[in-house]
C-alpha positions in Angstrom: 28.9 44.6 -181.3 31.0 44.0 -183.8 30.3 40.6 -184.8 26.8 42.0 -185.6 28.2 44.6 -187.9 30.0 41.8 -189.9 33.4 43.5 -189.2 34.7 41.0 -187.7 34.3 38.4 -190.8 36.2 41.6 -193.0 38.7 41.8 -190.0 39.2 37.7 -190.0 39.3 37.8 -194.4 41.6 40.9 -194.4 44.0 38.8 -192.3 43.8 36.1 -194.1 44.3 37.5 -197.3 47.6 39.4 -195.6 48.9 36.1 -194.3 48.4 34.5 -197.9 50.1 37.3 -199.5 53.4 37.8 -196.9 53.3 34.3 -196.8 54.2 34.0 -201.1 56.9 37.0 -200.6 58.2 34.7 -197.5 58.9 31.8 -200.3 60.0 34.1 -202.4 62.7 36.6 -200.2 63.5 34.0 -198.1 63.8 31.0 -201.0 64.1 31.7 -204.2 66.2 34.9 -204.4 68.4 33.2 -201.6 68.9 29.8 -203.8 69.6 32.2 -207.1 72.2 35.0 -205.0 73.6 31.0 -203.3 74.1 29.8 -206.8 75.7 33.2 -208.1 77.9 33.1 -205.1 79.1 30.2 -205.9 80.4 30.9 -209.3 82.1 33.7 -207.9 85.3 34.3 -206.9 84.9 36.6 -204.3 84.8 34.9 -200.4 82.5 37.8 -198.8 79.5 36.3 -200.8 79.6 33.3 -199.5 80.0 34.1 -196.4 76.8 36.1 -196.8 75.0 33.0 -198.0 76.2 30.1 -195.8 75.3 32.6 -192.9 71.3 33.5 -194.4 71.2 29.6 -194.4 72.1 28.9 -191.3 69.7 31.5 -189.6 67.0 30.6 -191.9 67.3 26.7 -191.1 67.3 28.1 -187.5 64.0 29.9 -188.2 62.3 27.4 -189.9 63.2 25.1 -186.7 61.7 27.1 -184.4 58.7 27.9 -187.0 58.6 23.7 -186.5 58.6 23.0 -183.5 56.4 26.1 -182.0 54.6 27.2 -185.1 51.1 26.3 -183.4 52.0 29.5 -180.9 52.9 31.2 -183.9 49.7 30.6 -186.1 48.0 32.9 -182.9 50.3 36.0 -184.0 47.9 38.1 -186.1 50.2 39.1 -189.4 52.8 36.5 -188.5 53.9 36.1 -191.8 54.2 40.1 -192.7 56.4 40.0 -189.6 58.6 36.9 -191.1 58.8 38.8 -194.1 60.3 41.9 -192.8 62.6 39.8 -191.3 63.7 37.8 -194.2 64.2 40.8 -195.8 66.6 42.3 -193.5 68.2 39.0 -193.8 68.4 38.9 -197.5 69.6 42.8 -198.0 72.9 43.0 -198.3 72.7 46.7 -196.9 71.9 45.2 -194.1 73.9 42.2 -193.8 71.4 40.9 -191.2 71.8 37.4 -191.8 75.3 37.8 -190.8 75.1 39.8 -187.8 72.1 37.4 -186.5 75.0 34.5 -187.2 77.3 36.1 -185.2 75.2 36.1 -182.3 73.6 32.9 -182.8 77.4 31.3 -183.2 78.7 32.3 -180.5 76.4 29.9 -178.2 76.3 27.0 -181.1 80.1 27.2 -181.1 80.1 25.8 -177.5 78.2 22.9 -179.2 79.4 21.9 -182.3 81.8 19.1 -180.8 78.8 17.6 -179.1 76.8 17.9 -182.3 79.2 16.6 -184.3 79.8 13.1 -181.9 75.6 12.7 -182.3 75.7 13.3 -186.2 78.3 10.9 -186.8 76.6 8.4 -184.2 73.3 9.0 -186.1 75.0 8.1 -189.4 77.0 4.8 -187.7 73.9 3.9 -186.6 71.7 4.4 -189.7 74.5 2.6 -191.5 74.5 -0.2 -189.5 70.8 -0.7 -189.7 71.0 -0.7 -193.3 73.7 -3.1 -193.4 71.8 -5.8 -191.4 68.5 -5.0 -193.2 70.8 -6.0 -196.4 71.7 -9.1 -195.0 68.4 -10.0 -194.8 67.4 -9.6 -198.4 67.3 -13.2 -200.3 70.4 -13.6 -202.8 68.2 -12.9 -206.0 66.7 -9.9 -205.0 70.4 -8.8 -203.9 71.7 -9.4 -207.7 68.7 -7.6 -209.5 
C-alpha cells in the first residue's frame, strides 16, 4: 500500500537526507571540535583537560573500530548516524564528561590487556623493522646514495 502512495520513496529520501546531515555534525562533534578543545588542552596547564581528551580519543578510536569492523550491520540501523551523534555529543560535553566515564568502564577490561598488547606492538614494529632492513639490503649501491 504504501509503495503505491510513493511514501515509501519520501520515507527512504527523508532518511537519507537525516543520515547526510547527522552524519556532517558526526565529523564535526566528534572531529573537529575534539582536535581544536585537544589542541587547547594542550597549551594548557591544567591536567583535568587532558585527561578529558586522551579519554574522548580513546573511546572514539574504539568506536570507530567497531563502526570498522561491523559497520555493514550498522548501515541496517535506520538513523544510525543521528544516534552516533547523540552519542558523540555526550562524549564531547564536558557537563557530561561521558568520554570519561565510558573510559572508565572500557579500562578496566583493556587494563587486563595492555601487557599483552604491548608484547604484539613492539613485535609488530621488530618485525616491520626488520623487513625494511632486508628490503634495504637489497637496493643497488647507487640508488642507496641518491
Amino acid at each position: 500500500f504504501l509503495r503505491h502512495r510513493g511514501l515509501v520513496e519520501i520515507e527512504s529520501s527523508a532518511t537519507v537526507m537525516t543520515d547526510i546531515i547527522a552524519g556532517t555534525g558526526c565529523f564535526v562533534a566528534g572531529i573537529l571540535y575534539p582536535t581544536y578543545m585537544s589542541y587547547k588542552a594542550i597549551k594548557s596547564s591544567s591536567k583535568e583537560d587532558d585527561t578529558q581528551w586522551l579519554s574522548y580519543w580513546v573511546v572514539f578510536a574504539l568506536i570507530q573500530l567497531v563502526e570498522y569492523v561491523i559497520g555493514f550491520v550498522l548501515s541496517w540501523i535506520p538513523f544510525y548516524y543521528t544516534i552516533k551523534l547523540v552519542l558523540i555529543l555526550y562524549l564531547v560535553h564536558p557537563s557530561f564528561k561521558g568520554a570519561e566515564l565510558l573510559y572508565a568502564k572500557v579500562d578496566a577490561p583493556l587494563g587486563k590487556q595492555i601487557e599483552f598488547i604491548d608484547k604484539t606492538v613492539e613485535k609488530l614494529f621488530a618485525s616491520i623493522s626488520a623487513s625494511k632492513a632486508k628490503s634495504v639490503d637489497k637496493v643497488p649501491e647507487p640508488v642507496k646514495q641518491q
